[in-house]
N, C-alpha and C positions, 0 to 999 in steps of 0.2 A: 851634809853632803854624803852620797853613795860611793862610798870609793871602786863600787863595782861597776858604777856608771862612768864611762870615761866622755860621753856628747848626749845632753839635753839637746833636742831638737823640738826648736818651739813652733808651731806650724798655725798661723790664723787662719780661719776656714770663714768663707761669708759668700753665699752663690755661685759654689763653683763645683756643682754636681756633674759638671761635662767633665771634669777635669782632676775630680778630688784621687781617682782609685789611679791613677797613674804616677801621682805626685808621692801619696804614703806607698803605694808599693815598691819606689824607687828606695822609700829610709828604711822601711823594712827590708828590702833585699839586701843592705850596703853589706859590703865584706867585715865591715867592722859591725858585731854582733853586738857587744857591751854598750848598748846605747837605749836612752829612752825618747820618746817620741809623744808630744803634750801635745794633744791635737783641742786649740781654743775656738771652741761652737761661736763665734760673736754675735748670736740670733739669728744665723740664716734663716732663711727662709724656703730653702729647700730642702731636701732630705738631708741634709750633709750632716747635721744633726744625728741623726738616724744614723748614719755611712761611720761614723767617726765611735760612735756606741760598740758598731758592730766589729768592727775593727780591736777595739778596746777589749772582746770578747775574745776575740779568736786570739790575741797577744798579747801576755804579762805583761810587754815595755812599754805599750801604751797604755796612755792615763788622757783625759776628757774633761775639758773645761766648759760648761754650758754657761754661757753668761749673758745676759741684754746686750745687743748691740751697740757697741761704742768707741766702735774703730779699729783700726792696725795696729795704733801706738797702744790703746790701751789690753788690746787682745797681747801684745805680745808679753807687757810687763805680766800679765796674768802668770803667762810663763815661766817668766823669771822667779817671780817668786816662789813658785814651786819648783824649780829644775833641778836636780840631785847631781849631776854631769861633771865631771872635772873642767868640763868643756862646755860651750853653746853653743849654737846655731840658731840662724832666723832662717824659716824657710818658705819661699811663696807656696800658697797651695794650686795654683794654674802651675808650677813648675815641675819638673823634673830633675834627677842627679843620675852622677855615672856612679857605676855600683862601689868605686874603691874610693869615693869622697872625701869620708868620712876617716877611712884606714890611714891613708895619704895623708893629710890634713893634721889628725891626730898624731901620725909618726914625727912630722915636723914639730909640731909644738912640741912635742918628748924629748926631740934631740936638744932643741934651741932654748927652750923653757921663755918662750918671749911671749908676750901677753896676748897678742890677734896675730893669728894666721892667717892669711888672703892669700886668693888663688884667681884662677882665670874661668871661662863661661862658653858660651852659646847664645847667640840671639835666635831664636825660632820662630821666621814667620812661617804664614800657613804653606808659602812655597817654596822657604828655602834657608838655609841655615847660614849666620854670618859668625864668626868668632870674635869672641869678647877677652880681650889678650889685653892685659895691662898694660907690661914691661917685657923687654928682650929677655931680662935674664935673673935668675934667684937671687935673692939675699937677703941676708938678715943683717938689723942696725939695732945699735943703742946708742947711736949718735943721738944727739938730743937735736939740731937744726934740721935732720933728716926726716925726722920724725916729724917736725913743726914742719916742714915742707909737706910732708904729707896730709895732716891737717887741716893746715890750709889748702890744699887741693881736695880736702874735703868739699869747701865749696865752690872750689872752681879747678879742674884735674887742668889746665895749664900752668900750673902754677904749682904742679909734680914735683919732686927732686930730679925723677928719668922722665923723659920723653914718653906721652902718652897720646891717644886721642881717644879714652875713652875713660867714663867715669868713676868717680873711685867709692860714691858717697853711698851705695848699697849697702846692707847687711848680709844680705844670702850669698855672697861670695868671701864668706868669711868664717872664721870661728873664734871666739873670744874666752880667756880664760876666766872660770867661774869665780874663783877668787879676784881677781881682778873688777871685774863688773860689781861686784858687792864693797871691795873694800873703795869704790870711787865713787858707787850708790849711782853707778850708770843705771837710766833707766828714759824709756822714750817719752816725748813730754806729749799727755795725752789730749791737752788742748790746740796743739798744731793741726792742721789740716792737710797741708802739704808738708813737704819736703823734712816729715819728723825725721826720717831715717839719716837727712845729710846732719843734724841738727845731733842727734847719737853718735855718729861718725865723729864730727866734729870735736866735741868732747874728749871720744876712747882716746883719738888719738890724740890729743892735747894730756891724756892723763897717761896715756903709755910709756913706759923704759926701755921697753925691746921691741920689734914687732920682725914677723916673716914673710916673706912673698915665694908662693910656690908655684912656679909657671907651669902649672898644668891646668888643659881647662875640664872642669866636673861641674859646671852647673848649667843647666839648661832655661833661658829665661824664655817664658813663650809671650811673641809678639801679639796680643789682642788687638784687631783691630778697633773691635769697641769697649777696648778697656779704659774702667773711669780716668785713670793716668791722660788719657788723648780726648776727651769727652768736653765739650763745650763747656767753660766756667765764666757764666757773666762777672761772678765776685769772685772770679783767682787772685785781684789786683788786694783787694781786703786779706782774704787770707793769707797772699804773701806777706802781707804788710803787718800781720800777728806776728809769724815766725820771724819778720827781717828784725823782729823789737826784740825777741829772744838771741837772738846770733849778736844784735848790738850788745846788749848785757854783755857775753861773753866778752867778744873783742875789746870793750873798754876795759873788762877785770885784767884781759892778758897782757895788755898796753904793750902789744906787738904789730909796730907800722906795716908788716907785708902782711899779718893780718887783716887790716884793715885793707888794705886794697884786694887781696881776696874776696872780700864782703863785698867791696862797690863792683866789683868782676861779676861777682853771683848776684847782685840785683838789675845789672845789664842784660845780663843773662834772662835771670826771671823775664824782666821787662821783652823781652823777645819772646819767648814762649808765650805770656800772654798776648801779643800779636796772631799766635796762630791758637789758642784758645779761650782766647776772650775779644778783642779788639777786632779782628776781621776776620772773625771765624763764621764760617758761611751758615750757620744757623745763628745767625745775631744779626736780626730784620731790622736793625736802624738804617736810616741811611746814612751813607760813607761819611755827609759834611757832619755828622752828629756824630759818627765814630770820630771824627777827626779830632770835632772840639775836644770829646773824653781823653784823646791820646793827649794831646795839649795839656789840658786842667792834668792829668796824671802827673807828666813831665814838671811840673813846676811845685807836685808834694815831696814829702818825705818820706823813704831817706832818694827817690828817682832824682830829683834835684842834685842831691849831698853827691850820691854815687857818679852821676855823669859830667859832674864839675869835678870833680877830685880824683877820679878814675888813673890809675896811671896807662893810658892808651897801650903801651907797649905790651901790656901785659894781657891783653886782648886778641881773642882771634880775628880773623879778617872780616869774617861776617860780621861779626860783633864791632869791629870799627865802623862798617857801612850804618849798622844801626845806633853809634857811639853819636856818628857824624851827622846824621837826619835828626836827630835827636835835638843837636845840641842848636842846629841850624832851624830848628821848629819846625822842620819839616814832612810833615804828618802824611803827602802823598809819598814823598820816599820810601818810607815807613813800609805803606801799603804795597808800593810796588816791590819793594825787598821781600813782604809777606809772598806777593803772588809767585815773583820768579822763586821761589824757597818751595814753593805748592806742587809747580812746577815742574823744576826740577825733580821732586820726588816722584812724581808720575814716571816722569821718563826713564828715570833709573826702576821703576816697578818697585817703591818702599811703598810698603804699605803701614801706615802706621795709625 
């Protein structure tokens, strides 16, 4: 480790030439100077390759990883392994940061000495900005159920220690202590396809002693509308169904009951998202009674079975009971009509997502 580097800032880069020169300009201008910035090439395919070279030219603190294309999870452990930082950071490359991020962030950890710092955000659609606010109010714990509260709202943010409606299981709103990451051997599992970052989460905080929340928001998430995150997944239902085998492992090692309902929360959860990117996502040309059947046959595998039998309802948001309750009643046009009015809705409110 560099002790002259106080934040590794690991940044995957993979077709986002619209967007790369606003994102590194924001780590390179931060107030906090002492910092490095690993900018990992994951095969783009556009210049970014080139963008991240040049970069690397013009500033000592950057350093460039070219590697074959093989994901977020994997681009970021690249990262890790190299990062010299007292400190980390995961940082999207379509995002942006407020220039005293890193200052902030870092002064906290210095005072507190607690393992992950988390802070608050910005959602940026193309028309308008919303804030991304955890909690009312600072603090630091080394409660240890606090902590486990927070873990488990890794996968499901209702199930917080504080009142929240917004989620917790990101990376880039965080910074985690470099010692700590190494001696826990965190690192993102690179065969997940989805949700590796809650899956990381999930862990830190499961291995953390201290952790800080600093309500200020510094990070700018920008809304794509045709970002792969929102992008029609015929087989989301499969790849959830990898990660939901991984999170079980965990949950049985920890033989923590509000764990386990955490888990059945977040595969209800899943299950609803794939209603609007996979099941009756408007580029998915079956017809309705053939969607319906798939929802049906879904509902009666595993763990959608396990979780909607065992769920404790209470611990569920309201939508999340309407689809709790069509679910458990088989019934597949509910389903659909909960997808449309959900469609809907978002129109009329002007969400673009």
């Amino acid at each position: 480790m560099d002790t002259n580097v106080k934040v590794s800032v690991i940044v995957p880069i993979y077709n986002v030439e619209k967007y790369i020169h606003q994102c590194v300009d924001s780590i390179l201008n931060q107030t906090l100077k002492e910092i490095e910035v690993i900018l990992v090439d994951d095969g783009s395919p556009d210049r970014c390759g080139e963008i991240c070279d040049e970069y690397a030219n013009q500033d000592e603190r950057v350093k460039v990883i070219h590697k074959e294309n093989a994901g977020v999870a994997a681009a970021r452990n690249s990262g890790i392994a190299i990062a010299q930082g007292e400190w980390m950071a995961f940082i999207d490359s379509d995002d942006w940061l407020e220039p005293d991020m890193f200052e902030r962030a870092y002064d906290r950890g210095e005072m507190h000495h607690p393992d992950i710092v988390f802070f608050d955000g910005f959602q940026n659609f193309p028309d308008k900005t919303k804030p991304w606010n955890h909690f009312q109010n600072d603090f630091v714990t080394e409660e240890e159920e606090t902590i486990k509260q927070l873990g488990r709202a890794m996968l499901y943010f209702p199930m917080s220690p504080h009142p929240t409606g917004i989620p917790l299981a990101a990376p880039w709103d965080k910074i985690y202590k470099t010692s700590f990451i190494r001696e826990n051997n965190l690192h993102f599992t690179e065969h997940l396809k989805t949700l590796d970052d809650m899956v990381f989460n999930m862990h830190a905080f499961y291995a953390a002693k201290k952790v800080c929340y600093l309500k200020r928001p510094f990070y700018h998430y920008r809304m794509v509308p045709t970002s792969i995150t929102n992008a029609y997944k015929p087989n989301r239902v499969e790849l959830d169904c990898i990660t939901f085998r991984e999170i079980k492992k965990f949950v049985k090692e920890q033989k923590d009951g509000k764990l386990q309902q955490a888990f059945y929360a977040r595969v209800i959860k899943s299950f609803s998202i794939c209603c609007r990117l996979c099941f009756f996502n408007k580029q998915n040309e079956k017809p309705l009674k053939e969607k319906l059947r798939y929802v049906s046959k879904i509902l009666k595998t595993s763990p959608y079975a396990e979780s909607f039998t065992r769920v404790n309802v209470k611990n569920l948001e309201f939508r999340l009971k309407m689809v709790w309750l069509c679910a458990r009643l088989d019934f597949g046009l509910g389903l659909f009509a909960l997808y449309q009015a959900n469609t809907l809705a978002e129109k009329l409110m002007g969400v673009n997502k």
